[in-house]
N, C-alpha and C positions, 0 to 999 in steps of 0.2 A: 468601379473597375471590377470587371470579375475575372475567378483564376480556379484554378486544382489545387483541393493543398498534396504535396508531397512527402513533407514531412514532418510530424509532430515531435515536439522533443522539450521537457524543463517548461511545459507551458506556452512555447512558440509555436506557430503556425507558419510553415514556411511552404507560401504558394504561387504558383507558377501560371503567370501573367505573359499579357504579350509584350509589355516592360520589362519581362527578365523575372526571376524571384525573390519576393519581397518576404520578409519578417514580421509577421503580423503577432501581436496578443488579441484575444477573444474579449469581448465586450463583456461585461458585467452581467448584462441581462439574460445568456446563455444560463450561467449558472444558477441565476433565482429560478430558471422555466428547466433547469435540471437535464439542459441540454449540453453536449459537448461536442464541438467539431471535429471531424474525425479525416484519417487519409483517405483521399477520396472525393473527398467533397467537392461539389462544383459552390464556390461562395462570391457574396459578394464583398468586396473590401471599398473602404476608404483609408490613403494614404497621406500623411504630414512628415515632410523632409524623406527621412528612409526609414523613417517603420511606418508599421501600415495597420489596420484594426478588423478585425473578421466583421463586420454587418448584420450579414446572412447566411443563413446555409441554403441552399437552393432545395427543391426536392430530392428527395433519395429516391432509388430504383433501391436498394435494399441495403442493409448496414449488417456487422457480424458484433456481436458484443464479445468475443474472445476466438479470434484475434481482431483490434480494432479498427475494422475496413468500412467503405463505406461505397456502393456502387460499383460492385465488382463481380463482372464477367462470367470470370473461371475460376475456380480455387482446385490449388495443385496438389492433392495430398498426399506426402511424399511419408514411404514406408523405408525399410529396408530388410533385404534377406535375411539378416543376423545380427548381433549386435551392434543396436542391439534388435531380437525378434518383432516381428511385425504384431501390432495389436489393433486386431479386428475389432475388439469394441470401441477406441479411438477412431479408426477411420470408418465404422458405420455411423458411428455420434455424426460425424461432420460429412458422411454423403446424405445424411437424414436432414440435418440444419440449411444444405445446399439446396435440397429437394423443397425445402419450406420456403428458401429466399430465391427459388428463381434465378440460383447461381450453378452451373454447369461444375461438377468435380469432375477432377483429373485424377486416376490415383495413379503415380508411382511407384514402382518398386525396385529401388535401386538396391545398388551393391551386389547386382545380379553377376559380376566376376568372382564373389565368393562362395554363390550356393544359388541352384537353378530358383525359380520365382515362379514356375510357371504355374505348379497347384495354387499359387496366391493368385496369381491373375485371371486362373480360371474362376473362381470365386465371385470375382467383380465384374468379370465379363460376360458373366451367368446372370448377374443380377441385372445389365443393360449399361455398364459405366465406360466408359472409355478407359482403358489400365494398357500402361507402358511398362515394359520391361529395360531397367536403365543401369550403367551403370557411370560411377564421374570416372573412375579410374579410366576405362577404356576408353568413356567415351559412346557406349551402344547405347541408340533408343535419343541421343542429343538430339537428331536432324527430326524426328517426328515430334519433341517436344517441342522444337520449333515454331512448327506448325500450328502447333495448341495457341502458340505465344500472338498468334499475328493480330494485328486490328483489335485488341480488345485490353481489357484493364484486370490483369487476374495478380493473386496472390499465390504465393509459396507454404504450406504449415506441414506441422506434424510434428511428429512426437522427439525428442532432444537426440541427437545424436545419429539420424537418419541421415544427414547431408543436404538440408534443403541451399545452403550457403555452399557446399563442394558443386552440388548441380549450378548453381547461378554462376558461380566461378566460370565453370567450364562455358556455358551458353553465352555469359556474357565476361570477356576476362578482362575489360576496361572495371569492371567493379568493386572488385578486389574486396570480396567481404570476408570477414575472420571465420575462422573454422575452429573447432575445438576436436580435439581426443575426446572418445569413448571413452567411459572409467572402465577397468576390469572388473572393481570390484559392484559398482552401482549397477552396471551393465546400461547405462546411458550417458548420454554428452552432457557436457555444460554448456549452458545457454551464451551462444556467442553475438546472438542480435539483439540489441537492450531497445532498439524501436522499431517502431514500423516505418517504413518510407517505401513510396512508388519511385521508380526507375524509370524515364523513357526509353525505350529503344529503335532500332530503327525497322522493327515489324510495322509501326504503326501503333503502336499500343504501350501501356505500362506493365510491369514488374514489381511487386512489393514482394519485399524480404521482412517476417516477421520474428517477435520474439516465441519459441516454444509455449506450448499449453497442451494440459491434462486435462480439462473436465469441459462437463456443462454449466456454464451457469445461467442462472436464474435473471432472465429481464422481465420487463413489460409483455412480453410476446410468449412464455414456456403454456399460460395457462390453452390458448389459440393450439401452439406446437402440439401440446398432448392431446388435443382433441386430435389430431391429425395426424398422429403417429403412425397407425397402419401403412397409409396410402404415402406415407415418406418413406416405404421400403419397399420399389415400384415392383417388385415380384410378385409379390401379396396380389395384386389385382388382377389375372389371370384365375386366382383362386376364391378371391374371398367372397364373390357374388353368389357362389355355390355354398357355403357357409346354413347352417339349419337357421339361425337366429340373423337378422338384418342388424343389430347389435354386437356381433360377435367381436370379443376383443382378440382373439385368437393367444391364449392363454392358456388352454387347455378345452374349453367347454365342449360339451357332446357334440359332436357335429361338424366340429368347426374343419372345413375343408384347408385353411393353410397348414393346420397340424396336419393334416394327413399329408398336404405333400412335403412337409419334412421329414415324416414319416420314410415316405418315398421318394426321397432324395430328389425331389423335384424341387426344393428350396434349398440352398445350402444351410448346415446346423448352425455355421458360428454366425450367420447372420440374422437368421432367427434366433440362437442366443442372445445375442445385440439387440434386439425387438426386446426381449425379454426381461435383461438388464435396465434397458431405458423407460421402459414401461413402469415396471417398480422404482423405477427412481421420482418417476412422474404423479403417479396416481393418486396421490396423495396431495398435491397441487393443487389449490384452491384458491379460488379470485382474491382472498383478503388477502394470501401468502406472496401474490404481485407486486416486487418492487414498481411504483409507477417512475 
């Protein structure tokens, strides 16, 4: 039998069949081959009385190692105006990661009732991304999120205390997922999603709400990613062919034509900051330092 799993949780696999969803645990052999089934998955299962056992995992169209999706669409990157403030080096990390996996970002920026967004959206709409101006309280920007949502299999992330759970609330209010308070003092939320699960709904497509994350990390796949860093911040290429050096990492070198258009405001700064950030976190990455 095969299904979607929906929701991983304590080691269960809970996958949605055309028998309904069953409870599976993963086979033994996943773990010696260092694999693990993830949301998303299209698998195959064998079932005895009412639990059931993962088999296979089918092929991936592409998987995220934080947050842990697997075959997904659109990823939603939900910001907000103010507490707590939007951080541009978190959401270029993750339209850079999307850009590698062939996953369409959304960005967000909610809580546009408290403080206008619109210098933040021009940012990412300069850069070619599709960015919504949202808020849950009102309600402005729900009906075009919509849109984003139809036919496809996307995920919700971002940084703790944004509202990725306020927005689902409102789009979909049969869900009823928990919300937390912003700390005053931390100037971010507490993490109110402890898994990931895909949602049906009736666009035709899934919804996953996931747990908050802060960084990059390091899979099988970073050494690949950093070779391809440039061309994951789609601006760059209007520029870089004009570059003195066919090398150019755009880091400063003589020549290098993407410095000059942030020079010239022809790139926006904090995302070329973000190029700049990720790059030195990268460069130093090396084939032995590859988790396989």
């Amino acid at each position: 039998m095969t299904g979607l799993i929906v929701k991983a949780l304590s080691g269960f696999y809970y996958v949605e069949t055309e028998k309904g969803i069953i409870e599976c645990k993963a086979r033994g052999k996943f773990k010696s081959a260092g694999q693990t089934p993830l949301v998303g998955d299209r698998v195959e299962i064998s079932v005895l009385g009412k639990q059931g056992t993962v088999d296979k995992i089918c092929e991936r169209k592409n998987m995220l190692f934080r947050p842990p999706l697997a075959n997904i669409d659109k990823l939603f990157i939900v910001s907000s105006s103010v507490t707590p403030a939007p951080n541009t080096l978190l959401i270029d990390r993750m339209t850079a990661i999307c850009e590698y996996k062939g996953i369409k970002p959304v960005i967000l920026f909610n809580k546009n009732d408290l403080e206008d967004v619109s210098s933040w959206c021009n940012i990412y709409k300069n850069a070619g991304y599709k960015t919504i101006a949202c808020s849950a309280v009102k309600g402005e920007g729900i009906g075009e999120i919509r849109e984003e949502l139809k036919d496809c299999i996307s995920a919700f992330t971002g940084n703790s205390g944004a509202g990725k759970s306020s927005l689902l609330n409102i789009i979909f209010p049969n869900l009823e997922l928990s919300t937390g308070e912003v700390s005053s003092k931390l100037g971010r939320g507490r993490h109110t999603t402890r898994h990931t699960e895909l949602f049906c709904h009736s666009f035709g497509g899934y919804v996953a709400d996931t747990p908050g994350f802060s960084s990059l990390e390091a899979d099988k796949d970073d050494l690949n990613f950093k070779e391809s860093l440039s061309g994951l911040f789609p601006e760059f290429s209007a520029f870089a062919s004009d570059c003195r050096f066919t090398d150019c990492a755009h880091i400063g070198e003589k020549g290098c034509a993407v410095c000059r258009a942030v020079e010239n405001q022809e790139i926006e700064r904090t995302r070329y900051a973000s190029y700049k950030t990720v790059y030195d976190e990268l460069k130093d990455v090396k084939a032995w330092n590859i988790r396989k």
